[in-house]
C-alpha positions in Angstrom: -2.6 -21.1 -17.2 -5.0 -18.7 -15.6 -5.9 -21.1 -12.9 -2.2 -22.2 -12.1 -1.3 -18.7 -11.9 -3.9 -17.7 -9.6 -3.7 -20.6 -6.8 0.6 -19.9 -7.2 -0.3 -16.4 -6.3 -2.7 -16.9 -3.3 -0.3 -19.6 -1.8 2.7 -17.2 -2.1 0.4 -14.8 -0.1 -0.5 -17.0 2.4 3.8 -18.2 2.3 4.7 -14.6 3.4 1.4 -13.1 4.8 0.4 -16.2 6.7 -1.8 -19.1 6.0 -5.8 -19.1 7.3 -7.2 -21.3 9.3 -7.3 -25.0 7.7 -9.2 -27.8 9.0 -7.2 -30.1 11.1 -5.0 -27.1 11.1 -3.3 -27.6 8.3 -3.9 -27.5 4.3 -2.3 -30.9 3.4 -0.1 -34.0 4.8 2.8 -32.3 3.5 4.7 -29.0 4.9 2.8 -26.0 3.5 4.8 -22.3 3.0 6.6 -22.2 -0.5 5.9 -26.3 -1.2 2.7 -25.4 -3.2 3.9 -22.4 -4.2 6.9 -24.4 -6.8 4.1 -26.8 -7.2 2.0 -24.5 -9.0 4.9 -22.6 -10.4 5.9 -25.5 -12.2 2.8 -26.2 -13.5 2.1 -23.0 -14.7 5.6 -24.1 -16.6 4.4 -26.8 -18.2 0.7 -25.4 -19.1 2.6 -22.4 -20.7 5.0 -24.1 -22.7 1.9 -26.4 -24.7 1.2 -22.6 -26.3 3.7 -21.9 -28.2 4.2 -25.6 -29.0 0.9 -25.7 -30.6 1.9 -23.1 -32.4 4.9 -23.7 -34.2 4.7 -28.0 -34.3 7.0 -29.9 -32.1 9.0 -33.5 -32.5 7.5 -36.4 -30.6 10.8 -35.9 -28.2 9.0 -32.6 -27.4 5.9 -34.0 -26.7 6.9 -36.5 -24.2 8.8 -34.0 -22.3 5.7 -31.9 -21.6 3.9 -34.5 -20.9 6.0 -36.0 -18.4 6.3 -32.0 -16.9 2.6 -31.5 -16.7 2.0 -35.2 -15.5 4.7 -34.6 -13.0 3.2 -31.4 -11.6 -0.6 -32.6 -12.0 0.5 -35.8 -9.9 2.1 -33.1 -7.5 -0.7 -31.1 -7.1 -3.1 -33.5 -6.5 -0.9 -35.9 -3.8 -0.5 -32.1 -2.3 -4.5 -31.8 -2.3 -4.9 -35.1 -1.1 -7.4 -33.8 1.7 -10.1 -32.5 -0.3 -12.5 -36.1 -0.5 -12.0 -36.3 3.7 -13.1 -32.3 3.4 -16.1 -33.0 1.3 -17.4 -35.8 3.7 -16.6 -34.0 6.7 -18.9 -31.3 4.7 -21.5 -33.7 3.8 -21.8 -35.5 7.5 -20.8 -33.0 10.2 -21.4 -29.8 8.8 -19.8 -26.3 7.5 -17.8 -23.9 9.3 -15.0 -21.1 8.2 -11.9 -23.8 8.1 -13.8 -26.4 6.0 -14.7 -24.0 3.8 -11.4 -22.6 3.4 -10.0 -26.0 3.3 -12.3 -26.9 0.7 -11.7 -24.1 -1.5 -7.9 -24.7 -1.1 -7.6 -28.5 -1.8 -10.3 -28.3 -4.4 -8.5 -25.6 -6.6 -5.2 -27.8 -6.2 -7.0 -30.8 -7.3 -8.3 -29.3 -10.0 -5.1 -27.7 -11.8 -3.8 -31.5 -11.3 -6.7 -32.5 -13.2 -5.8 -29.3 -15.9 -2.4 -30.7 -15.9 -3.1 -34.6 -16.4 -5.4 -34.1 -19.5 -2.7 -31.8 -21.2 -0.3 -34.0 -20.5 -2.4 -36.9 -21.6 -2.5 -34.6 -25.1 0.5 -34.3 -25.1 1.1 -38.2 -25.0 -0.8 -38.6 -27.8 0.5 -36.4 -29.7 3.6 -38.0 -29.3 2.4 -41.7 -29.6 -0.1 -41.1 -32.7 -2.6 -43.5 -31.8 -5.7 -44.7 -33.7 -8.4 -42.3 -33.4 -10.9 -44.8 -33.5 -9.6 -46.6 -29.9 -6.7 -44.7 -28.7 -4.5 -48.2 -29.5 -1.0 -47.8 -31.4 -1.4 -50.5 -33.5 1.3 -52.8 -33.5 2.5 -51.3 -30.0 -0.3 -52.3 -27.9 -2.2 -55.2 -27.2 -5.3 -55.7 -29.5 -7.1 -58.9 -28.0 -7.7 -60.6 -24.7 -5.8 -63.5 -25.7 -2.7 -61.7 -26.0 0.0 -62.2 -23.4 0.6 -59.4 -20.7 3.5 -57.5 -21.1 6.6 -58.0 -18.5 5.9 -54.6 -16.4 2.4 -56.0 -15.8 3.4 -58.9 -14.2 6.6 -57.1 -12.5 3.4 -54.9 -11.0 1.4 -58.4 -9.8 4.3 -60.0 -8.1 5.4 -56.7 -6.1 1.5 -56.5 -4.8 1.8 -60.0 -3.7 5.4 -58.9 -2.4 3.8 -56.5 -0.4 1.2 -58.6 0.9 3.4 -61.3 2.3 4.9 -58.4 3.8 2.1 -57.6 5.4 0.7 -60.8 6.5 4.7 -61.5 8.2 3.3 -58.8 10.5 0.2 -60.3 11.6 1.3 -64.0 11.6 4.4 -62.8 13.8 1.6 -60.8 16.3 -0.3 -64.1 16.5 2.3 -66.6 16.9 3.5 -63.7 20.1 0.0 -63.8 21.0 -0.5 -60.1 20.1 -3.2 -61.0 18.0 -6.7 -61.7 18.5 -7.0 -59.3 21.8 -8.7 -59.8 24.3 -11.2 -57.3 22.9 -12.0 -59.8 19.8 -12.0 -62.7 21.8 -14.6 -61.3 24.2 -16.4 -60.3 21.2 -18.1 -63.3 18.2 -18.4 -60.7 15.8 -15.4 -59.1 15.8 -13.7 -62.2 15.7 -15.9 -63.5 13.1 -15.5 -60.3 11.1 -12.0 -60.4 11.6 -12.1 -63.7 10.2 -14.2 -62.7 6.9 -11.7 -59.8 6.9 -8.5 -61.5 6.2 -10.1 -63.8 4.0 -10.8 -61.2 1.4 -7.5 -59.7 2.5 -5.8 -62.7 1.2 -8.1 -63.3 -2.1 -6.6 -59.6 -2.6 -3.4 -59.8 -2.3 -3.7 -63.2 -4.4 -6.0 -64.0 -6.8 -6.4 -60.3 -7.4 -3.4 -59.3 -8.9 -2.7 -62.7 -10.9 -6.5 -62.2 -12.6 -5.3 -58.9 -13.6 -2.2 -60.0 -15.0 -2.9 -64.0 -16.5 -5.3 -65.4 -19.5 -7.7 -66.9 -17.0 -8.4 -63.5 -15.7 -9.6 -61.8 -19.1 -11.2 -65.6 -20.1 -12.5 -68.1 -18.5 -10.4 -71.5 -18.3 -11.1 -74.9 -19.8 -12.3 -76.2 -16.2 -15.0 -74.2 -16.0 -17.2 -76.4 -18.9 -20.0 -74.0 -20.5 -17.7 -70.8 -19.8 -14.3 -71.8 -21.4 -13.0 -69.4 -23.3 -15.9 -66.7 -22.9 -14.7 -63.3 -21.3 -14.8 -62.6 -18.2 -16.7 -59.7 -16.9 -14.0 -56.4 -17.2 -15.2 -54.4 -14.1 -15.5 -56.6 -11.1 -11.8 -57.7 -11.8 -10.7 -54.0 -13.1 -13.2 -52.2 -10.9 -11.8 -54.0 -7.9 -8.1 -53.7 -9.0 -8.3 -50.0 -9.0 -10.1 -49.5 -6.0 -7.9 -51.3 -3.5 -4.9 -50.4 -5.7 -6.1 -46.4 -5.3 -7.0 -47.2 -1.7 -4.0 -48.5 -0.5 -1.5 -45.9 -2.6 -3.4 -43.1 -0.8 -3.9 -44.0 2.5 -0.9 -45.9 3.5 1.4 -44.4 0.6 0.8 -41.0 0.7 -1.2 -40.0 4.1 0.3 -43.4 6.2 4.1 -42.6 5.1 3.4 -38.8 5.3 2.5 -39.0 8.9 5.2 -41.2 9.5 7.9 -39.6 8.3 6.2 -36.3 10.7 6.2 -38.5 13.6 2.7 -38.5 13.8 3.2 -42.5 15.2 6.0 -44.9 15.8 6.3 -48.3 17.2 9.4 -50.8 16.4 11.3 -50.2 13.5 11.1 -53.2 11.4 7.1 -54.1 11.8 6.5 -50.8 10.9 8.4 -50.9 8.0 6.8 -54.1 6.8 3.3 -53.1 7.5 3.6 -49.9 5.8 5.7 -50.2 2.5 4.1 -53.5 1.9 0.5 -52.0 2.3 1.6 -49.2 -0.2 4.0 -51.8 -2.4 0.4 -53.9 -2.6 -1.3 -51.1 -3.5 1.4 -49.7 -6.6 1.3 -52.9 -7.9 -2.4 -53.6 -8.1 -2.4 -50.6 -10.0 0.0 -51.2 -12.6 -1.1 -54.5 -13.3 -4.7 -53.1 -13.6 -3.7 -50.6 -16.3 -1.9 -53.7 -18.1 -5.5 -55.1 -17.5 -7.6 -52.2 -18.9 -5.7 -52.0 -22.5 -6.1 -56.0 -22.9 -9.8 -55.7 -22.4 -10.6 -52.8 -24.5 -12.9 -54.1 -27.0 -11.4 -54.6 -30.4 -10.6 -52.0 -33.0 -12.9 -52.5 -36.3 -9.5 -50.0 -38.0 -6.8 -52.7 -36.5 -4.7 -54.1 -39.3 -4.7 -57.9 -39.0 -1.9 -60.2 -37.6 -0.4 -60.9 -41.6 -0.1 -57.0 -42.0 1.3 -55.8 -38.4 3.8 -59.0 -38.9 4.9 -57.5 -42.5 5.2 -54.4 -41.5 7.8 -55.7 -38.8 10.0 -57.4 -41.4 10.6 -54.1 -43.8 11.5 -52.2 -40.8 13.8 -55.2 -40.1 15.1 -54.9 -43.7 15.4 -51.0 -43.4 13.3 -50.4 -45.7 
């Protein structure tokens, strides 16, 4: 509470006093003035209304609501802050100076009550969702083993990346069949063209392969082709890490900072490519992500507390029967 209250009250300083010198000229991607100002407001909201609710003892109803407040503003405040890793490199390769520093200090504190703000409202969730304490699983809920199938939202979230890959590829096979694309920069130049070539192939193996290992069985275990490997697991973090790095990668950039600038004019070109390139870039990227959270619960190593299959399934049937 103490932290939301103090960036709240040196933004609506800088709303009527004016703002200091940022780097770039400017704090975030989005407009500045009061925006931070109800940012922070509202989270200081939701981090002050966990007190008394800690307190007294609230329904599970309660608990989803602040968390979905303080998820809401901790999302806010750190899409708002969304310049503070460019600040930190621009720190670490080109040197300090009074607007970095300021720009630091400003997108860091941002970034950090979003951080505040996510883990209460991740308390808050469980609270709400009593999970097992032993691996954070609702048992019965969520998904125990590898083996199990992924749920519908997981593979909604692998066919939109793939959506928005198409998408994106309609662009570039349109600029090559116009003979837009290679220039004549690339063609002058073997490497470029050969990177370019390397490029798109792990550009399509991403918006392919990737989101359908994050979301099928053979992704989490190996299939029967593959001989000595069938059935074993397959490794978690080159499919998950990978998942959540371009997922991450593409949200931000072309989601956030692409659309931003957009939207301000910053660029501009005909309508329709534009629109392509950009939502399915950022449509690739929120999918990847949703599937890879779908991916991360199936391959959480098994509970030793879990109730077996016989149990979960009788359980089902007395709540069937009302009992």
């Amino acid at each position: 509470m103490a932290w939301q209250a103090a960036y709240a009250l040196v933004h609506l300083q800088w709303a009527i006093g004016g703002a200091p010198r940022f780097l770039m000229g400017r704090e975030s991607y989005f407009p500045g003035g009061w925006v931070p100002v109800v940012i922070a407001a509202v989270a200081l909201l939701g981090c002050a209304a966990v007190v008394p609710g800690a307190r007294r003892g609230l329904s599970d109803t309660r608990h989803y609501v602040l968390a979905g407040l303080n998820a809401a503003a901790g999302v806010a405040l750190c899409v708002y802050s969304f310049l503070f890793p460019v600040i930190i490199v621009s720190l670490l390769f080109e040197g300090g100076g009074t607007d970095k520093v300021v720009s630091l200090l400003a997108t860091g504190s941002g970034a950090t009550g979003g951080v505040f703000c996510l883990v209460i409202a991740a308390r808050e969730r469980r609270l709400a969702a009593h999970p097992c304490e032993s691996c954070g699983r609702v048992h019965g809920r969520s998904p125990e083993r590898r083996e199990e199938k992924s749920p519908g939202w997981a593979y909604a979230g692998a066919y939109l990346a793939i959506g928005g890959f198409l998408a994106r590829m309609s662009v570039w096979l349109d600029d090559t069949v116009a003979g837009r694309w290679p220039s004549a920069a690339s063609k002058a130049n073997e490497f470029s063209w050969t990177a370019m070539v390397v490029f798109l192939a792990l550009m399509s193996l991403a918006g392919t392969m990737l989101p359908l290992a994050l979301v099928h069985r053979w992704g989490r275990l190996w299939p029967a082709w593959l001989g000595p490997l069938r059935g074993r697991a397959v490794p978690r973090w080159p499919v998950l890490g990978v998942g959540l790095f371009i997922g991450a990668s593409l949200t931000a950039y072309f989601g956030i900072a692409g659309m931003t600038a957009w939207i301000r004019g910053d660029f501009g070109g005909p309508l329709l490519p534009l629109l392509l390139e950009m939502l399915g870039y950022t449509f690739w990227g929120i999918g990847l992500l949703v599937a890879s959270a779908s991916y991360y619960t199936l391959t959480r190593a098994p509970c030793s507390r879990a109730p077996s299959a016989e149990s979960l399934a009788g359980t089902v049937e007395l709540k069937g029967e009302g009992r």
